[in-house]
Phi, psi and omega in degrees: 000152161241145189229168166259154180288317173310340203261343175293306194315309196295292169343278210284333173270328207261354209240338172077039186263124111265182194305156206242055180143178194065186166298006161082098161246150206267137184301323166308304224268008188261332286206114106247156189246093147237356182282124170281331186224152231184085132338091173251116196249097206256010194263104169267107173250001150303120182328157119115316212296138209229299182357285189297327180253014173282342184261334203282320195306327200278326222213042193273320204295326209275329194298290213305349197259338174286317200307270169347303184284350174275334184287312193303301199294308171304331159081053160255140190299320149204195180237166181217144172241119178272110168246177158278143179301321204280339168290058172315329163297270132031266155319311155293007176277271204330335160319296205288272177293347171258034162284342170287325209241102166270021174257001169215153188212170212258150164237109167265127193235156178287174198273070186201132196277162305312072164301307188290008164299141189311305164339282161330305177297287168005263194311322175293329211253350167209028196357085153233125177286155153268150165281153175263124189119014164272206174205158196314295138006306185282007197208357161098351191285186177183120173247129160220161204242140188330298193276354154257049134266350158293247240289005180266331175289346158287343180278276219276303196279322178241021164048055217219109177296175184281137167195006159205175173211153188269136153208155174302118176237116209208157187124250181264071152235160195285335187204083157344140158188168194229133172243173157248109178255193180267147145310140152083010179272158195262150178305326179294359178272297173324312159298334183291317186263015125302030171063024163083175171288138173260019182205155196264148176076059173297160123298131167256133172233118193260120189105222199255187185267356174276322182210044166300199177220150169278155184207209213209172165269001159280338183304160196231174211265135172206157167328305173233037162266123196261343168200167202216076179308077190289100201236186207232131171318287155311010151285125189328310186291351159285284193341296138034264150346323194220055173284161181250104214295334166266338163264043148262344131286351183264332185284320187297329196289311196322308218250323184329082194284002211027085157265348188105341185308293192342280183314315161309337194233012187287135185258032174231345162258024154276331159306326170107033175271160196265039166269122194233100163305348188264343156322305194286319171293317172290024223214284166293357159273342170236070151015059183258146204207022187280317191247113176261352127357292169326301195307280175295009176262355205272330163308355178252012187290160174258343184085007184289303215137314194305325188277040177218314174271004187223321185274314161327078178304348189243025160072012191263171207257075128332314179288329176291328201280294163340304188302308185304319194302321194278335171301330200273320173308289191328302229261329164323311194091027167277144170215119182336127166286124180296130174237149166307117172298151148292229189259161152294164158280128205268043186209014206280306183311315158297359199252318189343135174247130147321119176267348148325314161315298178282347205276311188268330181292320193276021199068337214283350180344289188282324176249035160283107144230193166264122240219086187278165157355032195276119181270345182288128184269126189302152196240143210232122160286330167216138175245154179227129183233128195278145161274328184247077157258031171186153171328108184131182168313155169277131178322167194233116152323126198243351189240116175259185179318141158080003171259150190250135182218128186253135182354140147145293185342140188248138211243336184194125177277188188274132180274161183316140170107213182273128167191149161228165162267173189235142203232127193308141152309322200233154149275147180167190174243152181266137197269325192193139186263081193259214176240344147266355150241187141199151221246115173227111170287151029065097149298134211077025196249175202267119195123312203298186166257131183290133165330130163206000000 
C-alpha cells in the first residue's frame, strides 16, 4: 500500500497507538524523514516478561510487513529487529518472512540486562551512541517496541483502535499466561483468569520487576502495562518498593566502600555517558555540595536498576537515591543539557548483566516458567479508563453519563498538542465522567442500563 506520511500520522494519533510499555510516547509523534533506520525492538530484557516474542513469533507477517510500510513512508533506508539470540524459534519465522523484504534485517543480540533499553539497542544494532540528554532522532534513528507496531497494523489494515493489551500475568499465580485483556480492566480480574494468587495477602508488580511499580487489585490495565507480577508481601522486588529513604542514607554513609561496582556496570556510562553512581553515593553520604556536577549527571540516569538490584555487593540503594536527586532536578525546572559522550568502554562486553543471572539474584527463579499465548480477549465486567496513559496531554472526553457506547467507539479525543484518543473497551454504558477518567459497565453486567 501507499501512504503520506501526514496521512499515517493522522491513523496512528486518532487510533490511540502509543509506546506499548514504558512511558507511553505517542506514536505519530516519532515519524519523520530525517530517519535513515527503523528499529523494531523486540528485546525483553526484563526477567518473567514474554509478551513481544510471543507476539512477533504469532504475528512475523503482519509486524514485519507494518514495519516495511513504516520505513517506506519515512523513506529510511532500512529496519533492524532487535531480538534476543536465544529466541531461536522466533528467528526462524522471521528468517522465513524477511526473504521478502530486503530491506530489513535481524540484530540478534545477547540475553543481558538493560538491553532492550533504546540506548542500548541503538549502539547494538547500528553503533551509535545517543548522547546524553539526547534523543534516538539525533542519530537519524526511530525505535518502536514490537507490539506497538502490531497494534499500527491494526489501526491501518483492520481499522481496528487501541482497547486492549497483551500482558504477562505471571508469578504466585495457578496457570501463567500473557492475555489480551480489555483496558481499564482492574488486576483483580486479570488474575483471576490466571487461575488467581497461590499465596494468601499477594503483592502486585505491575511491568517487570527492575522497573515496575506496585500496584493493587484495584489497579487497572492502561496502553503500558506488559505484566501483572504475582508475589509473596515479602518478597525482596516488593520490599523494595517501600524503603525508608534515610535509613537508606544513613547506611550509604556507613556501609558505602566506593568500590565501583555501581559505576562499573551502570550500562548507560559504559556508553559514555556522565553518570557515575558511586559519586553520588558519596556525595550524598557526607552531604558534599562542593561538586554539583554530580548532582545534574544523576539526570542522565535511566532508572534500570542494575547498580541497586544487581551491582551493589552490600545491598545499598543508589538508583533510589538518584531518583531524588532527579526529582528534585524536576522540581527545579532544571533539565539535562545535551552533552557530548565520552569514548564507549572497551570492556562494555564483559560488564553485560546476564540476565539469568540478575533473574536468580532477584529470586525470580522458580517462576520463569512457561506463560503461553492466549490472544482471544477476555471479557472485563466493569472498566476504569485513565485519561492520561501516555506522554503528553490528557484526552478530552466525547462521552457522557449514561450513553451506551460500543467497543471501537472514541470515548475522549486528542487534546491540542502531543496527545491521542482513547477508545471503548466494552460495549456497555458509561457509568461516570471525570476529568481523570472515565467509568464504563460491560453489558449484562449486574446494574448496567439497558440498550434502548
Amino acid at each position: 500500500m501507499s501512504m503520506l506520511m501526514d496521512e499515517l500520522k493522522q491513523i496512528v494519533r486518532e487510533n490511540g497507538i502509543v509506546g506499548a510499555g514504558g512511558a507511553g510516547f505517542p506514536s505519530y509523534a516519532k515519524m519523520t524523514d530525517k530517519a535513515d533506520t527503523i528499529i523494531l525492538n523486540c528485546v525483553e530484557c526484563e526477567p518473567l516478561l514474554k509478551l513481544h516474542k510471543q507476539l512477533l513469533a504469532a504475528h512475523a507477517d503482519e509486524i514485519v510487513q507494518m514495519l516495511d510500510e513504516i520505513r517506506t513512508v519515512m523513506g529510511a533506508d532500512e529496519a533492524v529487529i532487535g531480538i534476543k539470540k536465544e529466541h531461536g524459534r522466533t528467528i526462524q519465522i522471521l528468517q522465513e518472512v524477511l526473504r521478502e523484504y530486503p530491506r530489513i534485517r535481524i540484530c540478534a543480540v545477547r540475553s543481558a540486562y538493560p538491553m532492550g533499553d533504546e540506548v542500548n539497542l541503538i549502539y547494538e544494532a547500528v553503533g551509535r551512541v545517543i548522547s546524553p540528554g539526547g534523543l534516538p532522532m539525533d542519530e537519524q534513528v526511530v525505535v518502536y517496541n514490537t507490539e506497538t507496531v502490531y497494534n499500527m497494523y491494526r489501526a491501518v489494515h483492520q481499522q481496528t483502535p487501541v482497547v486492549d493489551k497483551l500482558v504477562s500475568v505471571v508469578g504466585e499465580v495457578r496457570t501463567p499466561a500473557t492475555f489480551r485483556l480489555p483496558l481499564g480492566m482492574s488486576v483483580k480480574e486479570a488474575v483471576a483468569l490466571a487461575g488467581g494468587p497461590a499465596v494468601a495477602n499477594p503483592a502486585y508488580v505491575m511491568g517487570g520487576p527492575m522497573m515496575g511499580k506496585p500496584g493493587t487489585e484495584n489497579t487497572v490495565i492502561t496502553k503500558t502495562t506488559n505484566a501483572v507480577i504475582v508475589l509473596p508481601q515479602d518478597h525482596t522486588v516488593v520490599t523494595r518498593f517501600y524503603k525508608n529513604m534515610e535509613v537508606e542514607r544513613r547506611r550509604a554513609a556507613s556501609s558505602c566502600c566506593q568500590c565501583r561496582t555501581c559505576t562499573d556496570l551502570c550500562t548507560r556510562h559504559l556508553l559514555g555517558h556522565p553518570i557515575e553512581p558511586h559519586r553520588i553515593m558519596r556525595a550524598a553520604a557526607n552531604q558534599d555540595t562542593s561538586d554539583l556536577s554530580v548532582f545534574i549527571n544523576a539526570a542522565y540516569c535511566s532508572g534500570c536498576g542494575a547498580c541497586e538490584n544487581y551491582a551493589c555487593p552490600q545491598g545499598l540503594s543508589p538508583r533510589s537515591m538518584i531518583a531524588e536527586f532527579k526529582a528534585g532536578l524536576r522540581a527545579a525546572g532544571i533539565r539535562p543539557e545535551k552533552a557530548a559522550a565520552k569514548e564507549v568502554d572497551p570492556n562494555r562486553e564483559l560488564k553485560k548483566i546476564p540476565v539469568h543471572r540478575l533473574k536468580e539474584k532477584l529470586g525470580l527463579g522458580r517462576y520463569d516458567v512457561e506463560a503461553p499465548l492466549r490472544e482471544e480477549r477476555c471479557h472485563a465486567s466493569r472498566v476504569r479508563i485513565p485519561l492520561s496513559q501516555h506522554i503528553g496531554a490528557a484526552a478530552v472526553p466525547s462521552v457522557e453519563k449514561g450513553e451506551i457506547v460500543c467497543c471501537g467507539q472514541k470515548i475522549a479525543d486528542a487534546a491540542q498538542g502531543l496527545s491521542v484518543a482513547l477508545h471503548s473497551p466494552v460495549d456497555g454504558v458509561v457509568e461516570q465522567v471525570t476529568d481523570k477518567e472515565i467509568w464504563i459497565r460491560a453489558h449484562g453486567e449486574k446494574g448496567s442500563a439497558k440498550e434502548g
